[in-house]
CHARMM-style PDB file with segment names, atoms N, HN, CA, C and O in Angstrom:
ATOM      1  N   UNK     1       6.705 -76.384 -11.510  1.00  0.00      PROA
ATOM      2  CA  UNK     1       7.279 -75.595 -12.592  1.00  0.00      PROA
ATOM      3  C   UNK     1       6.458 -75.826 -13.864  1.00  0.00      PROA
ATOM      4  O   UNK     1       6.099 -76.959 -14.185  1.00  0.00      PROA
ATOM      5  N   UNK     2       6.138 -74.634 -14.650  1.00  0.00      PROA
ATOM      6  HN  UNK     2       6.429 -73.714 -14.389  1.00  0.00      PROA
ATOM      7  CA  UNK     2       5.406 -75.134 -15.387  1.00  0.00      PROA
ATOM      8  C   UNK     2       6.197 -75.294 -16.825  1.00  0.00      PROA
ATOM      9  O   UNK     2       7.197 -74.625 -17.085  1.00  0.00      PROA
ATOM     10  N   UNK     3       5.562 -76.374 -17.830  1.00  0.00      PROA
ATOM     11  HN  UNK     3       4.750 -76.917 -17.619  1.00  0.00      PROA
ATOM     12  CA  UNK     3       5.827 -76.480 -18.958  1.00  0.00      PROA
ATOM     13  C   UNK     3       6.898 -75.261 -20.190  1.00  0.00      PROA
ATOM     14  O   UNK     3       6.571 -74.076 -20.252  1.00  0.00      PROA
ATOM     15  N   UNK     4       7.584 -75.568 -20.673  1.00  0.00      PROA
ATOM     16  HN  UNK     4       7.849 -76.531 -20.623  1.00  0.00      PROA
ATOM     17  CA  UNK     4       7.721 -73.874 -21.554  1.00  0.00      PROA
ATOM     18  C   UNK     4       8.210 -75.137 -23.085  1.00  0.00      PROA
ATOM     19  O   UNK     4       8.928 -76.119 -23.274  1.00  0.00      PROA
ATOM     20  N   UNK     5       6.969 -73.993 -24.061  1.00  0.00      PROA
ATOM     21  HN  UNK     5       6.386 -73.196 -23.907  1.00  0.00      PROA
ATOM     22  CA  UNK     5       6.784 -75.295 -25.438  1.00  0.00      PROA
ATOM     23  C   UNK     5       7.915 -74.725 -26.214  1.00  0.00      PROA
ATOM     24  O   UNK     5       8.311 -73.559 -26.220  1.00  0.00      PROA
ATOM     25  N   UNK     6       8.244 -75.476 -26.691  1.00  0.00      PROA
ATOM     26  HN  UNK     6       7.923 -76.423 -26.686  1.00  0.00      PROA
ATOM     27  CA  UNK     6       9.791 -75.981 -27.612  1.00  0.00      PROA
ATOM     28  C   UNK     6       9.245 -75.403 -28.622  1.00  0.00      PROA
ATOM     29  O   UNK     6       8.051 -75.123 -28.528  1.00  0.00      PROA
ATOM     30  N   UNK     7      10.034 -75.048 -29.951  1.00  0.00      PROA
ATOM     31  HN  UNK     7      11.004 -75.276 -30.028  1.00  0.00      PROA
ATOM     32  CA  UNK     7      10.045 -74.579 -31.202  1.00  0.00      PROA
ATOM     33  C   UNK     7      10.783 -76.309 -31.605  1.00  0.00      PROA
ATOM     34  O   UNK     7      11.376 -76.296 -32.683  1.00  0.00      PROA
ATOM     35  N   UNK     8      10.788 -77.144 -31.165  1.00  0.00      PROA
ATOM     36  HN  UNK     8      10.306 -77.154 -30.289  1.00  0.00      PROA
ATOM     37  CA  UNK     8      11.171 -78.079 -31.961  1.00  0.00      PROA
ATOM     38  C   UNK     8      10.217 -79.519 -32.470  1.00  0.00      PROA
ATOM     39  O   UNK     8      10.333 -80.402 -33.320  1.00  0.00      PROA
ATOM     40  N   UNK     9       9.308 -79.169 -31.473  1.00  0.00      PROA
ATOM     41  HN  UNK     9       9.214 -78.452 -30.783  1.00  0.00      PROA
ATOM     42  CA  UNK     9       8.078 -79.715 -31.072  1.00  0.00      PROA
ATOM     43  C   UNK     9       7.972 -80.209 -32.664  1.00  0.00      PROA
ATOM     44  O   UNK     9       8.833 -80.919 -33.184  1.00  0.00      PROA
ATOM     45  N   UNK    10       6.941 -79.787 -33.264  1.00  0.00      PROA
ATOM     46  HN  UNK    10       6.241 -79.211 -32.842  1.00  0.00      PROA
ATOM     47  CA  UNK    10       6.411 -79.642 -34.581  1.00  0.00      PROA
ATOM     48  C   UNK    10       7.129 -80.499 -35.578  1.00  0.00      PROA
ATOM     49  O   UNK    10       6.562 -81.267 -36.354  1.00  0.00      PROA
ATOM     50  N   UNK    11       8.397 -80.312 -35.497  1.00  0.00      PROA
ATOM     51  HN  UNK    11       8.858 -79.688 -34.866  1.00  0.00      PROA
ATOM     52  CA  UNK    11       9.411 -81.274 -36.456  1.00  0.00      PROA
ATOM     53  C   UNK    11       9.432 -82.354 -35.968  1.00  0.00      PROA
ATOM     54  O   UNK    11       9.232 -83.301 -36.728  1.00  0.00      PROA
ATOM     55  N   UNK    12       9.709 -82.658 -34.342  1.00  0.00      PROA
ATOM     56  HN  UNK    12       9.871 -81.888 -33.725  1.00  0.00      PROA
ATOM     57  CA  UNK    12       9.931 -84.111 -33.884  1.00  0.00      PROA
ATOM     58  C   UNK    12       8.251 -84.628 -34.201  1.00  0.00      PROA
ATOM     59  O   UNK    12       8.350 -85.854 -34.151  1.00  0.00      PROA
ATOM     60  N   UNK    13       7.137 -84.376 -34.426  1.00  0.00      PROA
ATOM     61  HN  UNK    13       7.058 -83.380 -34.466  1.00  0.00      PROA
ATOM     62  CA  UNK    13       6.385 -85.107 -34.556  1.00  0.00      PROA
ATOM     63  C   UNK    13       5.897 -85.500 -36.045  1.00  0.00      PROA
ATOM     64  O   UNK    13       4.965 -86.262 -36.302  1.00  0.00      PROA
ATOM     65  N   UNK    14       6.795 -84.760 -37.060  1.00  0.00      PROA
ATOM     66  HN  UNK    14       7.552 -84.141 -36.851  1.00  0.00      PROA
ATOM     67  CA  UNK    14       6.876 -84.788 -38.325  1.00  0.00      PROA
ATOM     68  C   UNK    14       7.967 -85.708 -38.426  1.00  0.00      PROA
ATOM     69  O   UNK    14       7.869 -86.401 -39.439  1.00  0.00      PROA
ATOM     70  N   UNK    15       9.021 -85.965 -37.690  1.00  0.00      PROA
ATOM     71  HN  UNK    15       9.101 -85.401 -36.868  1.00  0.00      PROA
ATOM     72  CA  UNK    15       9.896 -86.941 -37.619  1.00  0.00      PROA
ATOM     73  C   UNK    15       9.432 -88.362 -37.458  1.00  0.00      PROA
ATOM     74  O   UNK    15       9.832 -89.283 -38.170  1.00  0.00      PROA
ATOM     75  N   UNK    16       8.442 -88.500 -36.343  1.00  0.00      PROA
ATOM     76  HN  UNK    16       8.117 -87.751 -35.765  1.00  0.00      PROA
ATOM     77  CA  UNK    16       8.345 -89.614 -35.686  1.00  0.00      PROA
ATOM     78  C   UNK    16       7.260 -90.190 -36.475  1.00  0.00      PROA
ATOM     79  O   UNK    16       7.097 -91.401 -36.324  1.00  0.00      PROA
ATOM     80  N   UNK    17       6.367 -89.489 -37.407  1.00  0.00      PROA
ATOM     81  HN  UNK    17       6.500 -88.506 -37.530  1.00  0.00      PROA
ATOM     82  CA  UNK    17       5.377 -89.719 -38.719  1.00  0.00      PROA
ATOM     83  C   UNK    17       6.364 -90.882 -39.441  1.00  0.00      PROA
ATOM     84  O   UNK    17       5.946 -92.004 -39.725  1.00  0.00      PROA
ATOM     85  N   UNK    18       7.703 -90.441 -39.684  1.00  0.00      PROA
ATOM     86  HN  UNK    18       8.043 -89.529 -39.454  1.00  0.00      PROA
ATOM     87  CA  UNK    18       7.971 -90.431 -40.997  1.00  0.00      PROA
ATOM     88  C   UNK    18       9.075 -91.993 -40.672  1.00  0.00      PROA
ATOM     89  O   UNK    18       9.169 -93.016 -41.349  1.00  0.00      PROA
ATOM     90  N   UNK    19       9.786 -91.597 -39.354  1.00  0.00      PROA
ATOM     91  HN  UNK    19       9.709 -90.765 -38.804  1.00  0.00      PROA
ATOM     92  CA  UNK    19      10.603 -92.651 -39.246  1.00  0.00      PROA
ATOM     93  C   UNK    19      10.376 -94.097 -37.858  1.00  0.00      PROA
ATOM     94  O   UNK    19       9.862 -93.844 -36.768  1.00  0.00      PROA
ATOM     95  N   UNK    20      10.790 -95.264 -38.177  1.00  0.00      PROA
ATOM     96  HN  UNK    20      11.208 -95.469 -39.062  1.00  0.00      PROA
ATOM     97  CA  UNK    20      10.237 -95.779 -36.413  1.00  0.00      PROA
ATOM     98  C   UNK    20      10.881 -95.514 -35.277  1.00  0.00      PROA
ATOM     99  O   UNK    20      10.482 -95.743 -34.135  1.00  0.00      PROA
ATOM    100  N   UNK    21      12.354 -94.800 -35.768  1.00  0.00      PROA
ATOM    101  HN  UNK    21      12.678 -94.615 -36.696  1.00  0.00      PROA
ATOM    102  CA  UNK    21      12.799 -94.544 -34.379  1.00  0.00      PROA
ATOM    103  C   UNK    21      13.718 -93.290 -34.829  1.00  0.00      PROA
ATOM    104  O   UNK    21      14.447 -93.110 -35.804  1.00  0.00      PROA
ATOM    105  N   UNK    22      13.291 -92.300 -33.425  1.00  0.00      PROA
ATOM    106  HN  UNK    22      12.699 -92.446 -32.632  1.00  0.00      PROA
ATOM    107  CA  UNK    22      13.608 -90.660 -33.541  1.00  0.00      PROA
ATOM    108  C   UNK    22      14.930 -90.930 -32.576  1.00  0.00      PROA
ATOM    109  O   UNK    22      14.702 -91.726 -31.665  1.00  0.00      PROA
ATOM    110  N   UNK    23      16.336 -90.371 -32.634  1.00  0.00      PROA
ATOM    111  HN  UNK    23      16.522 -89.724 -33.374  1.00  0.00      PROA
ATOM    112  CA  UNK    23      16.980 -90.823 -31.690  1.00  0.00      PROA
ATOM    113  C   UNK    23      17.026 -88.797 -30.732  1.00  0.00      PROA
ATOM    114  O   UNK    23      16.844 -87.845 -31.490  1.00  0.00      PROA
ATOM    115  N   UNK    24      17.211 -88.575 -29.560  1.00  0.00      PROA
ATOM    116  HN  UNK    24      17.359 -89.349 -28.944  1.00  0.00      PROA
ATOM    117  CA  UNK    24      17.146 -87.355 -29.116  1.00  0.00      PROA
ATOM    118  C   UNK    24      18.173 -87.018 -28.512  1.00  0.00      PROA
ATOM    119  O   UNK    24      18.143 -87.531 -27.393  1.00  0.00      PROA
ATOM    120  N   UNK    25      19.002 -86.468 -28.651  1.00  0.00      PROA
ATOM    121  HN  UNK    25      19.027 -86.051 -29.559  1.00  0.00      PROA
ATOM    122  CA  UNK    25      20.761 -85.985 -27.902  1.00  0.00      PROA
ATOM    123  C   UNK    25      20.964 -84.925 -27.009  1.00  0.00      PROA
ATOM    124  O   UNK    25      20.035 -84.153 -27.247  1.00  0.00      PROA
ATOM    125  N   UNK    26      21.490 -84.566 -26.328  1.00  0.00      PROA
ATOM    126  HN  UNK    26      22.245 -85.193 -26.135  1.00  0.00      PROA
ATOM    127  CA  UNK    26      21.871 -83.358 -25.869  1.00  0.00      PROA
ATOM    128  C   UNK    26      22.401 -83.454 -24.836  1.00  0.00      PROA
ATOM    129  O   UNK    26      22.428 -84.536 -24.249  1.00  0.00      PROA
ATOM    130  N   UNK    27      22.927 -82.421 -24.372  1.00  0.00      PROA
ATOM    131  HN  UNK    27      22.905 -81.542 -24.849  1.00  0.00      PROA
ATOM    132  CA  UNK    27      23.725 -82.595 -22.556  1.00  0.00      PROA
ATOM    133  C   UNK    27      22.497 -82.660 -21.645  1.00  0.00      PROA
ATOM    134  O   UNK    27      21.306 -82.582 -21.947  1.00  0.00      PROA
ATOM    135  N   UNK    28      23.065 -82.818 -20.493  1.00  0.00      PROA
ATOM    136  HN  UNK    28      24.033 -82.882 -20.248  1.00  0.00      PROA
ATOM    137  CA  UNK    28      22.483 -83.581 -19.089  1.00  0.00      PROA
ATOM    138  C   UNK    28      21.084 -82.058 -19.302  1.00  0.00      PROA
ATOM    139  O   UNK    28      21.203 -80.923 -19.763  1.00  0.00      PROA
ATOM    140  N   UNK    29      20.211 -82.603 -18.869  1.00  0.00      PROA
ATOM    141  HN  UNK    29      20.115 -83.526 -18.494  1.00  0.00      PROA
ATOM    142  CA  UNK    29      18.748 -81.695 -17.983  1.00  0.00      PROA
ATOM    143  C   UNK    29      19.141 -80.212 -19.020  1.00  0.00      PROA
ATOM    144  O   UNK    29      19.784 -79.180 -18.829  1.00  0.00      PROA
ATOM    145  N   UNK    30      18.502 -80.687 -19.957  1.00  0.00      PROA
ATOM    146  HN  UNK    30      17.980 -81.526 -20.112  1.00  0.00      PROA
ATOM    147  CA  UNK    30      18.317 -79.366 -20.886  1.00  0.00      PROA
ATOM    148  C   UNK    30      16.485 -79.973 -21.484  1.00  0.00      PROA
ATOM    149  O   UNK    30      15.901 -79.571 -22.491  1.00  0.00      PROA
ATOM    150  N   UNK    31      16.074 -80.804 -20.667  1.00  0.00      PROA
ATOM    151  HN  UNK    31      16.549 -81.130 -19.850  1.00  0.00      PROA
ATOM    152  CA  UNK    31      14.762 -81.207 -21.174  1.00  0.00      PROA
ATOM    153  C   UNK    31      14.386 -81.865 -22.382  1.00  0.00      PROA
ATOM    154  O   UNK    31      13.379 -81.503 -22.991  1.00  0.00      PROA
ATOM    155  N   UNK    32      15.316 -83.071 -22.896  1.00  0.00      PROA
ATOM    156  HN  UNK    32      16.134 -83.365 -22.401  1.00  0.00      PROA
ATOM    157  CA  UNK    32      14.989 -84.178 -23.440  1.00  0.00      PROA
ATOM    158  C   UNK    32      13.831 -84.914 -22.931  1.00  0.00      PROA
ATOM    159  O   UNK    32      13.061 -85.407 -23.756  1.00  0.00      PROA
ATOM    160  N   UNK    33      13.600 -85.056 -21.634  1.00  0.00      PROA
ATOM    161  HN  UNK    33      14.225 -84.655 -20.964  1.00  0.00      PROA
ATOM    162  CA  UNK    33      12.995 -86.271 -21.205  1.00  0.00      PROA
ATOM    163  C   UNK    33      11.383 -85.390 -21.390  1.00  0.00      PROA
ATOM    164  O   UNK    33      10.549 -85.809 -22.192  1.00  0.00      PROA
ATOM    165  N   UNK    34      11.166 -84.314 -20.641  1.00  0.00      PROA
ATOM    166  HN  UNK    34      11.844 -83.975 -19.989  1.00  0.00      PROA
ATOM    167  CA  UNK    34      10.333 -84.149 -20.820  1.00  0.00      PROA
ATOM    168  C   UNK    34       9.585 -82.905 -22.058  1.00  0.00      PROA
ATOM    169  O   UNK    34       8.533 -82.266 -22.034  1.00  0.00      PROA
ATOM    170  N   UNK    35      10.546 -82.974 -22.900  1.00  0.00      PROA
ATOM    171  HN  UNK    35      11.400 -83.494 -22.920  1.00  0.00      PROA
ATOM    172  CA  UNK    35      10.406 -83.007 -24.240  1.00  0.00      PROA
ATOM    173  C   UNK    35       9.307 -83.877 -24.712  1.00  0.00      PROA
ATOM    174  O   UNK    35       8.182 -83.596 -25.126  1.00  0.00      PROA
ATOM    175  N   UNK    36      10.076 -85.296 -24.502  1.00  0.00      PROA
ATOM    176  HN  UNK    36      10.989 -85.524 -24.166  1.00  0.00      PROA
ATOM    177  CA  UNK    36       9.037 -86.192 -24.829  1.00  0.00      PROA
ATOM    178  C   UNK    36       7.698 -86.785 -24.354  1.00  0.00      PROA
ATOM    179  O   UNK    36       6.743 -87.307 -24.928  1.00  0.00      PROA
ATOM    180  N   UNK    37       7.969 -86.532 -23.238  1.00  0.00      PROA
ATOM    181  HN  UNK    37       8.745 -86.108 -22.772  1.00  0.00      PROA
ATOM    182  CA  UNK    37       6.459 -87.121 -22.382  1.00  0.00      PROA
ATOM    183  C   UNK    37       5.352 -85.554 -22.705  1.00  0.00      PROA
ATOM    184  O   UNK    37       4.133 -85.701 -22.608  1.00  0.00      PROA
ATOM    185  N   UNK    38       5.740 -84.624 -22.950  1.00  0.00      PROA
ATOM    186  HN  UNK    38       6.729 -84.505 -23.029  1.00  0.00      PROA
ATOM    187  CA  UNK    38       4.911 -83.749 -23.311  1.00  0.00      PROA
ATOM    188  C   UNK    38       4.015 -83.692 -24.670  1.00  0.00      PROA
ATOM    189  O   UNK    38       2.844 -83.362 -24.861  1.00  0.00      PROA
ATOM    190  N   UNK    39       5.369 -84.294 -25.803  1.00  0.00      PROA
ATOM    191  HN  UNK    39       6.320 -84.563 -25.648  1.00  0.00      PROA
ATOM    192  CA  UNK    39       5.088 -84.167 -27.250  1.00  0.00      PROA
ATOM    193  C   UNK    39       4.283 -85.477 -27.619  1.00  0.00      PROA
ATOM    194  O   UNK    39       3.473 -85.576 -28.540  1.00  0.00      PROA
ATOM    195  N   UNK    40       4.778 -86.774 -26.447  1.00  0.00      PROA
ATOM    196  HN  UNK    40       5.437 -86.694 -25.699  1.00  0.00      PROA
ATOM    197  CA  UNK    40       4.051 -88.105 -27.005  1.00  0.00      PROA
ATOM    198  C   UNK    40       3.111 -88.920 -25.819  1.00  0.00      PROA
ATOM    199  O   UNK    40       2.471 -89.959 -25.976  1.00  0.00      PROA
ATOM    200  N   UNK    41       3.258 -88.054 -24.528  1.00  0.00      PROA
ATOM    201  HN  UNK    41       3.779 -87.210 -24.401  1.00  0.00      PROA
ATOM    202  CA  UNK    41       2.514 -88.838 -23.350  1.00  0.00      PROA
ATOM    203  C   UNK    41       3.108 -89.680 -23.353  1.00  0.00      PROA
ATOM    204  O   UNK    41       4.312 -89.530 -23.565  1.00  0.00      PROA
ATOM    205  N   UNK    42       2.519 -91.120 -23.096  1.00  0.00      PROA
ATOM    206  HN  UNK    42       1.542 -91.242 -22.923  1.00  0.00      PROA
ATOM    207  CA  UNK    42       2.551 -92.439 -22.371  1.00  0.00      PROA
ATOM    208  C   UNK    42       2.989 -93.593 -24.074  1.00  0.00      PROA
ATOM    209  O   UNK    42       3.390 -94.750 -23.945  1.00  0.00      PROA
ATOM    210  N   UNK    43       2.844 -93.113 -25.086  1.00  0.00      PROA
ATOM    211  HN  UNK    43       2.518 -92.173 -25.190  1.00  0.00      PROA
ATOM    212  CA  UNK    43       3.830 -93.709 -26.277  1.00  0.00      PROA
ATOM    213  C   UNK    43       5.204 -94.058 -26.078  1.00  0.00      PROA
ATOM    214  O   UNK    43       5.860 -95.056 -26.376  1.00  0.00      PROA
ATOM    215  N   UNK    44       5.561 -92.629 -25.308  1.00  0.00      PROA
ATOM    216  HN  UNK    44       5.028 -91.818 -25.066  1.00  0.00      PROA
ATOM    217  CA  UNK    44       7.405 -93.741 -25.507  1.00  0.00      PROA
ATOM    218  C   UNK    44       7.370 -93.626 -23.903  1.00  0.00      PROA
ATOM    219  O   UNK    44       6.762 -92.916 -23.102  1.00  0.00      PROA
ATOM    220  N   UNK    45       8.540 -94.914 -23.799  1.00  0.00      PROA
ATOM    221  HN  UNK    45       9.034 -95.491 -24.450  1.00  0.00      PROA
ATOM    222  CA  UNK    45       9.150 -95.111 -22.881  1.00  0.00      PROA
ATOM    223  C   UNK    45      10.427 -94.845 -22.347  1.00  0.00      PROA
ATOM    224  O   UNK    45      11.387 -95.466 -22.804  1.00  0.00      PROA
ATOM    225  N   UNK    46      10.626 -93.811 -21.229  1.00  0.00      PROA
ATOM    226  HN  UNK    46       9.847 -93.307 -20.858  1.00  0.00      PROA
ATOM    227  CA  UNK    46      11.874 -93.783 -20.874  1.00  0.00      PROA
ATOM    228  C   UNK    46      12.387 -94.342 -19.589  1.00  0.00      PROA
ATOM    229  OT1 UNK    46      13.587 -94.277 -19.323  1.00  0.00      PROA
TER     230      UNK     46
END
């Protein structure tokens, strides 16, 4: 399946500039997880 890029993208990495820890919410498999491994690779850990 391929990738589909977020409109939120851009802010969380203006977030994660600014603060040391971004916290990320939402209901089950709406693509948090790979939200992040897209926006930060191998930086965070889930």
């Amino acid at each position: 399946m391929d990738y589909i890029p977020r409109l939120i993208t851009g802010r969380l990495e203006q977030m994660a500039d600014n603060a040391p820890v971004v916290i990320i919410t939402g209901a089950r498999q709406v693509g948090k997880s790979t939200l992040l491994e897209h926006t930060f690779g191998n930086i965070c850990r889930l």
